[in-house]
Gaussian input, Z-matrix of N, CA and C with variables (Angstrom, degrees):
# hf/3-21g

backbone

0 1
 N
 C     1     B1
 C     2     B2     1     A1
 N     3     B3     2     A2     1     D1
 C     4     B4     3     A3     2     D2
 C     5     B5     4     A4     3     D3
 N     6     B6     5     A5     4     D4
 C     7     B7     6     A6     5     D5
 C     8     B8     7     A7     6     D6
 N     9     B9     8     A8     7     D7
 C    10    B10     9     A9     8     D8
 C    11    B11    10    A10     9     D9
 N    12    B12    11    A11    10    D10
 C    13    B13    12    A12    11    D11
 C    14    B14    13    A13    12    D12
 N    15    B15    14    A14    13    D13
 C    16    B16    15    A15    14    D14
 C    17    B17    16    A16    15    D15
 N    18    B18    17    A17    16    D16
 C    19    B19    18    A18    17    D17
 C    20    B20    19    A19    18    D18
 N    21    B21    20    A20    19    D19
 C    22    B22    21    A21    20    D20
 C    23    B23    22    A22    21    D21
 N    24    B24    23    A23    22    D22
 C    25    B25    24    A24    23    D23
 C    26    B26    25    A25    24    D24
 N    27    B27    26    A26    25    D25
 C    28    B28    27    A27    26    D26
 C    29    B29    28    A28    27    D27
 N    30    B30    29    A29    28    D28
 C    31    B31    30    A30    29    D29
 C    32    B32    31    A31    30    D30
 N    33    B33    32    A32    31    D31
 C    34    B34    33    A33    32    D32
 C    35    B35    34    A34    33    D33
 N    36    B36    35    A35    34    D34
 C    37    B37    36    A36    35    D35
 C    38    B38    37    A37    36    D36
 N    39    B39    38    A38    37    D37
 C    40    B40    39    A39    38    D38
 C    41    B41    40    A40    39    D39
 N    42    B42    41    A41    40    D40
 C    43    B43    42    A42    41    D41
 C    44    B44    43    A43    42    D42
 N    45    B45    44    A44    43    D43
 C    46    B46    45    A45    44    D44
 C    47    B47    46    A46    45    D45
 N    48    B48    47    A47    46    D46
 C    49    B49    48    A48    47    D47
 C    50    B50    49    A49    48    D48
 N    51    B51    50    A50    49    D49
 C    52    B52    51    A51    50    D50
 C    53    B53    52    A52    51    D51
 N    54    B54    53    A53    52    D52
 C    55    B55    54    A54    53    D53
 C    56    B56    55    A55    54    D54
 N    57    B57    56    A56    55    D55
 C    58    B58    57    A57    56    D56
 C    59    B59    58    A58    57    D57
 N    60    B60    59    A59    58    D58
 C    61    B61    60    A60    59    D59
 C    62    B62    61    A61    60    D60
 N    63    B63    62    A62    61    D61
 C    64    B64    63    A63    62    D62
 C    65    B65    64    A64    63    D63
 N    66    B66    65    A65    64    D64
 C    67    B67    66    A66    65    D65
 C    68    B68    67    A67    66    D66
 N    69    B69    68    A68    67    D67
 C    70    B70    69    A69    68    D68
 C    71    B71    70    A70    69    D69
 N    72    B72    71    A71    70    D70
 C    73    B73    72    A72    71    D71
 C    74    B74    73    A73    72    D72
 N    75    B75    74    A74    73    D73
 C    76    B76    75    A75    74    D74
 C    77    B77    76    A76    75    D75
 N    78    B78    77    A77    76    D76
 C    79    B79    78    A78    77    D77
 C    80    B80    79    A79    78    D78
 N    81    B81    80    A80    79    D79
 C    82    B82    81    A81    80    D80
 C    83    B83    82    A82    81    D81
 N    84    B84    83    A83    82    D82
 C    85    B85    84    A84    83    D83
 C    86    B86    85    A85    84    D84
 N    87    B87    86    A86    85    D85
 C    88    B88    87    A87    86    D86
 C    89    B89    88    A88    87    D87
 N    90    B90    89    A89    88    D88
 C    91    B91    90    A90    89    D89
 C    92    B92    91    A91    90    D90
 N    93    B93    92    A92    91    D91
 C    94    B94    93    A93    92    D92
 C    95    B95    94    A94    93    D93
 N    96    B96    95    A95    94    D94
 C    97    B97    96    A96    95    D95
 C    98    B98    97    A97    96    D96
 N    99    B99    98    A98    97    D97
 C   100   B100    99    A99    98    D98
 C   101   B101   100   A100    99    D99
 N   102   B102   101   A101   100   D100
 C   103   B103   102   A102   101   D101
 C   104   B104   103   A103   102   D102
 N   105   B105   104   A104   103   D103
 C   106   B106   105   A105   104   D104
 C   107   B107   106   A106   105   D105
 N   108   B108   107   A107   106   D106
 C   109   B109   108   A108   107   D107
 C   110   B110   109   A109   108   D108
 N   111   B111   110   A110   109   D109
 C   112   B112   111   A111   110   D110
 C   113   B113   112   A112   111   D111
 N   114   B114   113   A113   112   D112
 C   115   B115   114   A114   113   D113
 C   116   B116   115   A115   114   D114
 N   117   B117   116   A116   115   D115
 C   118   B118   117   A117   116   D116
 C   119   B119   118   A118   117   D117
 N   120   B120   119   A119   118   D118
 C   121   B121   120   A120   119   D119
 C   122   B122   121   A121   120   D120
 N   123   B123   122   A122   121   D121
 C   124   B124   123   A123   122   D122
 C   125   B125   124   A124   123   D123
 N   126   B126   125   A125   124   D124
 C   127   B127   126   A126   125   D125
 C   128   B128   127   A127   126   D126
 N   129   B129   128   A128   127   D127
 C   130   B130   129   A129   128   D128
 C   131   B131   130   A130   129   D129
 N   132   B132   131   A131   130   D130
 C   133   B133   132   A132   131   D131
 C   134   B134   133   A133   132   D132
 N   135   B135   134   A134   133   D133
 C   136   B136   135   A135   134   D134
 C   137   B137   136   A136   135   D135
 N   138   B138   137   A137   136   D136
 C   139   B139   138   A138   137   D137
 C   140   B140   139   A139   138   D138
 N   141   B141   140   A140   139   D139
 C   142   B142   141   A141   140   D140
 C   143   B143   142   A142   141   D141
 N   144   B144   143   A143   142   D142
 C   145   B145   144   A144   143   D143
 C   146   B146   145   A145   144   D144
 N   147   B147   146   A146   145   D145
 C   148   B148   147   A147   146   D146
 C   149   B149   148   A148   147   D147
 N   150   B150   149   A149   148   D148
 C   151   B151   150   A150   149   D149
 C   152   B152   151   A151   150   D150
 N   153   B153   152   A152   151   D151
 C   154   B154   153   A153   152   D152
 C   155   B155   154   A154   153   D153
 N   156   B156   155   A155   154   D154
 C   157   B157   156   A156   155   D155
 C   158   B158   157   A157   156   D156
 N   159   B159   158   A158   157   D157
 C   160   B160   159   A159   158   D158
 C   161   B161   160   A160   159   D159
 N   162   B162   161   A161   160   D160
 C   163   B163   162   A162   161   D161
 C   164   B164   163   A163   162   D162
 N   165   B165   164   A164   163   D163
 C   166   B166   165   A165   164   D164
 C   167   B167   166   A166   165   D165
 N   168   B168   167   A167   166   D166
 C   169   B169   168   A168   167   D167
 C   170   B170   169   A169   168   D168
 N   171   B171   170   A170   169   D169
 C   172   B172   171   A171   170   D170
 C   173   B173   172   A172   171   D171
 N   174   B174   173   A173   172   D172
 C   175   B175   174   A174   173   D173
 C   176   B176   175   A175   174   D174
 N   177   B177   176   A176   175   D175
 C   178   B178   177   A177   176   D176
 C   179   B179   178   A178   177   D177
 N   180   B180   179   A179   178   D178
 C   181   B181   180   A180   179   D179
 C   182   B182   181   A181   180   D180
 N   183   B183   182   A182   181   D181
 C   184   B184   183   A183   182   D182
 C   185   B185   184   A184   183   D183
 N   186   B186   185   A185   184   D184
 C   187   B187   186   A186   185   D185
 C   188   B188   187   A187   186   D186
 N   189   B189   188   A188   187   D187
 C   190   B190   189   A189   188   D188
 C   191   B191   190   A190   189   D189
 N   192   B192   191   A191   190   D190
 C   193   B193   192   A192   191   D191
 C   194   B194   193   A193   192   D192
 N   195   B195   194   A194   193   D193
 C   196   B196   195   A195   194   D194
 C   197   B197   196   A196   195   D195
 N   198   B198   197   A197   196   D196
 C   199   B199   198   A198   197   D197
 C   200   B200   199   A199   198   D198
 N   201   B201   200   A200   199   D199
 C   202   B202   201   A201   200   D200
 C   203   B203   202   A202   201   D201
 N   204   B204   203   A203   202   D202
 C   205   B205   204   A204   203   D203
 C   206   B206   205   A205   204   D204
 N   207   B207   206   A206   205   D205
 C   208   B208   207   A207   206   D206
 C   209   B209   208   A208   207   D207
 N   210   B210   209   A209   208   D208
 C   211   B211   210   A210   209   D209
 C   212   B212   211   A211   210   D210
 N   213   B213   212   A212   211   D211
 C   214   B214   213   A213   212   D212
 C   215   B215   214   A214   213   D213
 N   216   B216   215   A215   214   D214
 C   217   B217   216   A216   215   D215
 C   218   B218   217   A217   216   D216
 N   219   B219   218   A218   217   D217
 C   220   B220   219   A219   218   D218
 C   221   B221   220   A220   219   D219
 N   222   B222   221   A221   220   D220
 C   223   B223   222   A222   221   D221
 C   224   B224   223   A223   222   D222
 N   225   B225   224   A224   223   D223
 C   226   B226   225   A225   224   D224
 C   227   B227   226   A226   225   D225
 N   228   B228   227   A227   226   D226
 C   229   B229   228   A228   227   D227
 C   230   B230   229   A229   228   D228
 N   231   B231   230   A230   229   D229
 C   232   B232   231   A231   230   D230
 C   233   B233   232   A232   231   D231
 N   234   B234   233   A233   232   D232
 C   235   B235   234   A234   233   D233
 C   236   B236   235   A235   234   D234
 N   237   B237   236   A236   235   D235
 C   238   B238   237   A237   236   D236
 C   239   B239   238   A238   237   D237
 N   240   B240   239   A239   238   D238
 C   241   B241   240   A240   239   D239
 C   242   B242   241   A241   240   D240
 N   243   B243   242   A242   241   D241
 C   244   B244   243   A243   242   D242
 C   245   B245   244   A244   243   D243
 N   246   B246   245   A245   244   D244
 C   247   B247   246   A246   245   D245
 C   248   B248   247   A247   246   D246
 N   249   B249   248   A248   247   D247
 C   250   B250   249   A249   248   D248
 C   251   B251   250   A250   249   D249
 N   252   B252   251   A251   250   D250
 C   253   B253   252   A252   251   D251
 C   254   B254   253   A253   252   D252

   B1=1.4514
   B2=1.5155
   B3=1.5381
   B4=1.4483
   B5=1.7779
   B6=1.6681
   B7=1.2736
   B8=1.3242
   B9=1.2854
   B10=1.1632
   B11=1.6460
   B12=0.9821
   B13=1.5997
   B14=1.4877
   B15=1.3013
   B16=1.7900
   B17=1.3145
   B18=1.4733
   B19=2.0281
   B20=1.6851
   B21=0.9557
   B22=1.4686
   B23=1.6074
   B24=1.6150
   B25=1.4832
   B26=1.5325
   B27=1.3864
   B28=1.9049
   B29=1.1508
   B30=1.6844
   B31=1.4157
   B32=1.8883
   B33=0.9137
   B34=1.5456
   B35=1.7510
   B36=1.7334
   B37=1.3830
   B38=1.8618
   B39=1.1675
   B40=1.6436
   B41=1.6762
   B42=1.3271
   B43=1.8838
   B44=1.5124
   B45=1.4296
   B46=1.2970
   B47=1.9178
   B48=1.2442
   B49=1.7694
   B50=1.1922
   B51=1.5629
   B52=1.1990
   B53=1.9527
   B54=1.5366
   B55=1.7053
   B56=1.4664
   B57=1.7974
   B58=1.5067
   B59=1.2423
   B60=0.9742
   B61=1.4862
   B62=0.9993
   B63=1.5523
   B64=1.4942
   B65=1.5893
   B66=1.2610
   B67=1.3784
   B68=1.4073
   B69=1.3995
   B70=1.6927
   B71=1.6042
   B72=1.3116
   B73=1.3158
   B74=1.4831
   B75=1.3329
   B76=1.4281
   B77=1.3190
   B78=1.8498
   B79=1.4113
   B80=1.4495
   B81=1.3065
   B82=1.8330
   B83=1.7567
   B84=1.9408
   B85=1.2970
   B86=1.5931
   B87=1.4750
   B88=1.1557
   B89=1.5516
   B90=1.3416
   B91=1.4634
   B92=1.5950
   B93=1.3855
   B94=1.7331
   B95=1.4090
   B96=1.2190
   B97=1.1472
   B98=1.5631
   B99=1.0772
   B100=1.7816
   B101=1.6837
   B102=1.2597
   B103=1.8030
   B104=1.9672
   B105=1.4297
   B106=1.6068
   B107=1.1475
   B108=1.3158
   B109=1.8274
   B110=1.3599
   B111=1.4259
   B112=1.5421
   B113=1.3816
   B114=1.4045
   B115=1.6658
   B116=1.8465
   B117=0.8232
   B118=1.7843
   B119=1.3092
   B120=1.5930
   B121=1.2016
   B122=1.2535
   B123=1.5665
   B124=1.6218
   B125=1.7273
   B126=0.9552
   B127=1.6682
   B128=1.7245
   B129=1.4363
   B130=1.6661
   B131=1.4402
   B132=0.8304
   B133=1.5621
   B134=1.7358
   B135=1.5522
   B136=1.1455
   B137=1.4558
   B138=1.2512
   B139=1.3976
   B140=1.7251
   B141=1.0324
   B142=1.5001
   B143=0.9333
   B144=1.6438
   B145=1.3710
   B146=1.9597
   B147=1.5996
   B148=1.5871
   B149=1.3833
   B150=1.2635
   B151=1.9032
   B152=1.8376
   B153=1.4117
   B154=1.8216
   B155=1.2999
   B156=1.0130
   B157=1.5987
   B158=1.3321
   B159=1.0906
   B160=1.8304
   B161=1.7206
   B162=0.9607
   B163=1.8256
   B164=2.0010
   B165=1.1200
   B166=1.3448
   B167=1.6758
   B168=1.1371
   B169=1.5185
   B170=1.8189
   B171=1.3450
   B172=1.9951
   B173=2.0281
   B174=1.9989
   B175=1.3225
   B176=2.0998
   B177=1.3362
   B178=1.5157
   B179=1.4983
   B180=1.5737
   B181=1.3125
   B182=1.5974
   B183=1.8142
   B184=1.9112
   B185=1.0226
   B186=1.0645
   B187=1.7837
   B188=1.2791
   B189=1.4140
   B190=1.2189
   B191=1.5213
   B192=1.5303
   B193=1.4134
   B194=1.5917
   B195=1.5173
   B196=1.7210
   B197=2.2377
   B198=1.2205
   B199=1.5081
   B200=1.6536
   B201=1.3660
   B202=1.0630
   B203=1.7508
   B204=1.1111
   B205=1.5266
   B206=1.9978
   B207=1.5295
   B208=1.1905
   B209=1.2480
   B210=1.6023
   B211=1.8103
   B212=1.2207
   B213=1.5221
   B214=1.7705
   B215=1.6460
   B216=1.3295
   B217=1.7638
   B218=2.1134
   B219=1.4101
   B220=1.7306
   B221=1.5654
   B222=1.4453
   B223=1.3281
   B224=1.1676
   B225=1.3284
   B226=1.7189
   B227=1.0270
   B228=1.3741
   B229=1.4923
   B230=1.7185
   B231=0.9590
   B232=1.2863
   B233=1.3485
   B234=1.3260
   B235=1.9709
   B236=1.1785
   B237=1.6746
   B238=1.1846
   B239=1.6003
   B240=1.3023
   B241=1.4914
   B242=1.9010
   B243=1.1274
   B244=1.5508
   B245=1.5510
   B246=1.1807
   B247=1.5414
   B248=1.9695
   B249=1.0894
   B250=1.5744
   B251=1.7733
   B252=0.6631
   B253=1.6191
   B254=1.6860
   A1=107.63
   A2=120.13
   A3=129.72
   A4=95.78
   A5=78.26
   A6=96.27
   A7=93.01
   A8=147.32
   A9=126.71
   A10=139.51
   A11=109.82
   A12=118.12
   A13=125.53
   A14=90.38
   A15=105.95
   A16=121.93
   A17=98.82
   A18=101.33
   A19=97.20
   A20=113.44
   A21=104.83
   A22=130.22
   A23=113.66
   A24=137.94
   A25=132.64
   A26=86.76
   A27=105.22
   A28=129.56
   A29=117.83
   A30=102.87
   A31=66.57
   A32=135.70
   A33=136.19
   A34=103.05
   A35=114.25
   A36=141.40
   A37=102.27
   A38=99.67
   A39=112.59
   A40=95.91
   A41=115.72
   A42=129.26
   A43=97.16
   A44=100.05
   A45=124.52
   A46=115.37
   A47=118.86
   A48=122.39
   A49=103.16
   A50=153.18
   A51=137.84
   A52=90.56
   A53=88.16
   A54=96.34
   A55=120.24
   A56=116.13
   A57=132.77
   A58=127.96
   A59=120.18
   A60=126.10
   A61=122.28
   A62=128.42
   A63=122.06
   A64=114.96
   A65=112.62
   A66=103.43
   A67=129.77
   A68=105.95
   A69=103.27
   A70=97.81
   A71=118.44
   A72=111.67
   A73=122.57
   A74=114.16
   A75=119.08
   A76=108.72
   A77=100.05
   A78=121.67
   A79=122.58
   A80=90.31
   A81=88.42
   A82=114.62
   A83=102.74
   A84=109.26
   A85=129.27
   A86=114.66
   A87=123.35
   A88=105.86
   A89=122.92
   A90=120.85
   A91=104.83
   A92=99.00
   A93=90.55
   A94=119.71
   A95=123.65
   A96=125.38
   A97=132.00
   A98=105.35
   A99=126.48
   A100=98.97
   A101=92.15
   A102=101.22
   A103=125.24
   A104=95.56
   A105=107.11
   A106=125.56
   A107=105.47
   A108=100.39
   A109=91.45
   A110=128.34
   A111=97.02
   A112=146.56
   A113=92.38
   A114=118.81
   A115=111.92
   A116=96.35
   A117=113.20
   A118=90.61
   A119=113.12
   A120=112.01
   A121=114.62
   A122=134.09
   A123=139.14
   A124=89.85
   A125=128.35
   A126=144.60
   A127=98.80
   A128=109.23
   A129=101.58
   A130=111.81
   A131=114.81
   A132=126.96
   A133=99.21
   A134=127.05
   A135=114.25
   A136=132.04
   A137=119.99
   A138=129.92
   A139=114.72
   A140=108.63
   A141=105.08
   A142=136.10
   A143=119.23
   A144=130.13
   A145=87.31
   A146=100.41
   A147=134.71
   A148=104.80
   A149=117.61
   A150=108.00
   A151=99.15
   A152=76.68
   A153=76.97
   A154=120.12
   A155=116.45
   A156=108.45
   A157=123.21
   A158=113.65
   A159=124.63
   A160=112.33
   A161=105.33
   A162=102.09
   A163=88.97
   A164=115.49
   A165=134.57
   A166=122.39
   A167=106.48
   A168=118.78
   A169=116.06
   A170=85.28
   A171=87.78
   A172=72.40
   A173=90.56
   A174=136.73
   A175=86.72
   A176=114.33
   A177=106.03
   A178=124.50
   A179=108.36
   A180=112.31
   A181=117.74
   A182=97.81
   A183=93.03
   A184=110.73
   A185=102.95
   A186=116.09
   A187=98.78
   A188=116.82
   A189=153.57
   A190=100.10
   A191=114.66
   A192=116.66
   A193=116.83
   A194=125.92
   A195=93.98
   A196=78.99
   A197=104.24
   A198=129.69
   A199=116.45
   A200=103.21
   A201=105.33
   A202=140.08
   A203=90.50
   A204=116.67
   A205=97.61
   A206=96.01
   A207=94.92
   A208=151.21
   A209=107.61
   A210=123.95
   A211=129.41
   A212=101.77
   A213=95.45
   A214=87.32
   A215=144.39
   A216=160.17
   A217=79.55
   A218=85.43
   A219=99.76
   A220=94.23
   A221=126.58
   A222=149.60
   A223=95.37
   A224=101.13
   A225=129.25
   A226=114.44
   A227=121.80
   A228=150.24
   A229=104.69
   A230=118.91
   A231=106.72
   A232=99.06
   A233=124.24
   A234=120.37
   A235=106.62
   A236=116.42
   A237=103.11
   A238=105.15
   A239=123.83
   A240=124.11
   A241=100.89
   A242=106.47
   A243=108.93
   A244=131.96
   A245=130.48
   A246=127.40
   A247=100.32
   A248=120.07
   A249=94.40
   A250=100.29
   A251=107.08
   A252=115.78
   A253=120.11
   D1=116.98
   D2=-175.98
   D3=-98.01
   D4=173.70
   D5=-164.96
   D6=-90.32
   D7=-25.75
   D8=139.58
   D9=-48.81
   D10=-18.56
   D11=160.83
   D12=-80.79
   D13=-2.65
   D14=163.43
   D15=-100.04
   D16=-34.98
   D17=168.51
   D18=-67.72
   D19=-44.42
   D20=-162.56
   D21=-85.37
   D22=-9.19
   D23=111.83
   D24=-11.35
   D25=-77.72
   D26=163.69
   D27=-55.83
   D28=-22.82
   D29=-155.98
   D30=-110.58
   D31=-10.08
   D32=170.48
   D33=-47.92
   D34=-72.54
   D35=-158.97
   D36=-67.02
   D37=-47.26
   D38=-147.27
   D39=-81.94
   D40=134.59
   D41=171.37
   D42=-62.24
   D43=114.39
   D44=151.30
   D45=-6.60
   D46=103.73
   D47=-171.42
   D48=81.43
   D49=-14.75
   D50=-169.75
   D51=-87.23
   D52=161.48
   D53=165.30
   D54=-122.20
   D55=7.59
   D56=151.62
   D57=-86.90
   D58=176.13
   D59=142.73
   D60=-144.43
   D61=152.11
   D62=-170.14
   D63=-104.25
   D64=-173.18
   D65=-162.77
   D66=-67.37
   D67=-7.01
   D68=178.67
   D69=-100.56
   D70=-16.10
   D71=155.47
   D72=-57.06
   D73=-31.83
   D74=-170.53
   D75=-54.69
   D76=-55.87
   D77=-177.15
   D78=-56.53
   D79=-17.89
   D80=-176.71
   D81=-88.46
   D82=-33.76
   D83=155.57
   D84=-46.64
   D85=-41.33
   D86=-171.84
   D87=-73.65
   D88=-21.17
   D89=-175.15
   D90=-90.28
   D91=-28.76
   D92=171.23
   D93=-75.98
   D94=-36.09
   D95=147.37
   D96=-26.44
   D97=-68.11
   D98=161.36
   D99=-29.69
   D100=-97.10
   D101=157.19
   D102=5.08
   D103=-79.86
   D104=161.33
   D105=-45.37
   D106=-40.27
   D107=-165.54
   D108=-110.69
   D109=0.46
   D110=178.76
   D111=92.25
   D112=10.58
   D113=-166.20
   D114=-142.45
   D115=-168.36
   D116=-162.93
   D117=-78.29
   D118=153.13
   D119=159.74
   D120=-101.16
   D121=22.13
   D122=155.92
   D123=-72.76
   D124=-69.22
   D125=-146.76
   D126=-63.32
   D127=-38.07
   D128=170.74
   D129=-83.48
   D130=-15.32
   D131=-170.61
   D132=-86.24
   D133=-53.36
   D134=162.58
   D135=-80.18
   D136=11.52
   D137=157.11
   D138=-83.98
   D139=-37.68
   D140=163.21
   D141=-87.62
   D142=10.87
   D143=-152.69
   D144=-106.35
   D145=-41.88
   D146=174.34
   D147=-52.02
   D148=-37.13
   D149=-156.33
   D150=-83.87
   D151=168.85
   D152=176.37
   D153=-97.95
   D154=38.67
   D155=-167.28
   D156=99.48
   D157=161.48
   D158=158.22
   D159=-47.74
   D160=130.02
   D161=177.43
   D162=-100.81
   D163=132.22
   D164=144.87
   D165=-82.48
   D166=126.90
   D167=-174.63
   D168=-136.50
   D169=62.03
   D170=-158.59
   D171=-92.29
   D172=168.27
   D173=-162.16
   D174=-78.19
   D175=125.62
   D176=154.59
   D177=-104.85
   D178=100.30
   D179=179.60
   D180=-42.66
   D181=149.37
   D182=166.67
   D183=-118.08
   D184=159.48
   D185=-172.69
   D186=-72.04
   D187=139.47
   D188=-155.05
   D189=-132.37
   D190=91.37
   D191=-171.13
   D192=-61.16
   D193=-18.66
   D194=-158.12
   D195=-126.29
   D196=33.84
   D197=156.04
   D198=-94.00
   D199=-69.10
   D200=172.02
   D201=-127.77
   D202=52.48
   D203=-172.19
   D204=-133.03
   D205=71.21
   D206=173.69
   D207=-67.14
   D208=12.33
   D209=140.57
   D210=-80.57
   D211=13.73
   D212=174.79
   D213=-99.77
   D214=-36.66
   D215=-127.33
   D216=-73.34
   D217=114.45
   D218=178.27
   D219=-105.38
   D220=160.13
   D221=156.66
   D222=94.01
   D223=-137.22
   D224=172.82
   D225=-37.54
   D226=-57.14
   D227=-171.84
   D228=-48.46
   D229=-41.96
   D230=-157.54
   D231=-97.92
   D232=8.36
   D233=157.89
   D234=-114.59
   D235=44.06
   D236=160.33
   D237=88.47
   D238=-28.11
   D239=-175.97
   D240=88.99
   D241=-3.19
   D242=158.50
   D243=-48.11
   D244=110.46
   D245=-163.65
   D246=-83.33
   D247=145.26
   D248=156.02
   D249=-131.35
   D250=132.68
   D251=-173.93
   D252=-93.42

């Protein structure tokens, strides 16, 4: 099961413009699933019941000193971008 066979699952389950689905949506995903792989839909249902969740794996930016180290901010920048005339 790809991760494209999950977008394409989803866009199966999920109401047209929404970016959820609710729980009898879930259920209906989980049977297509079942479906795909060929097995029960108790057995996918307790494999996901098992997992821990979504894993997140986002990018951790680095600080970028004369970005955000606002005593380096030369010109304009460093009053704020305030003009005084």
């Amino acid at each position: 099961f790809t991760p494209m066979d999950a977008d394409i699952l989803f866009a199966k389950v999920v109401t047209k413009g929404q970016r959820r689905i609710d729980y009898q949506q879930f259920e209906d995903a989980l049977g297509l699933v079942a479906a795909k792989k060929g097995a029960e839909i108790g057995e996918v249902a307790r494999v996901v019941s098992r997992s821990s969740g979504p894993v997140m794996n986002a990018t951790q930016m680095e600080n970028v000193r004369l970005h955000d180290d606002r005593s380096t901010y030369t010109g304009i920048h460093s009053t704020d971008g305030r003009h005084s005339l």
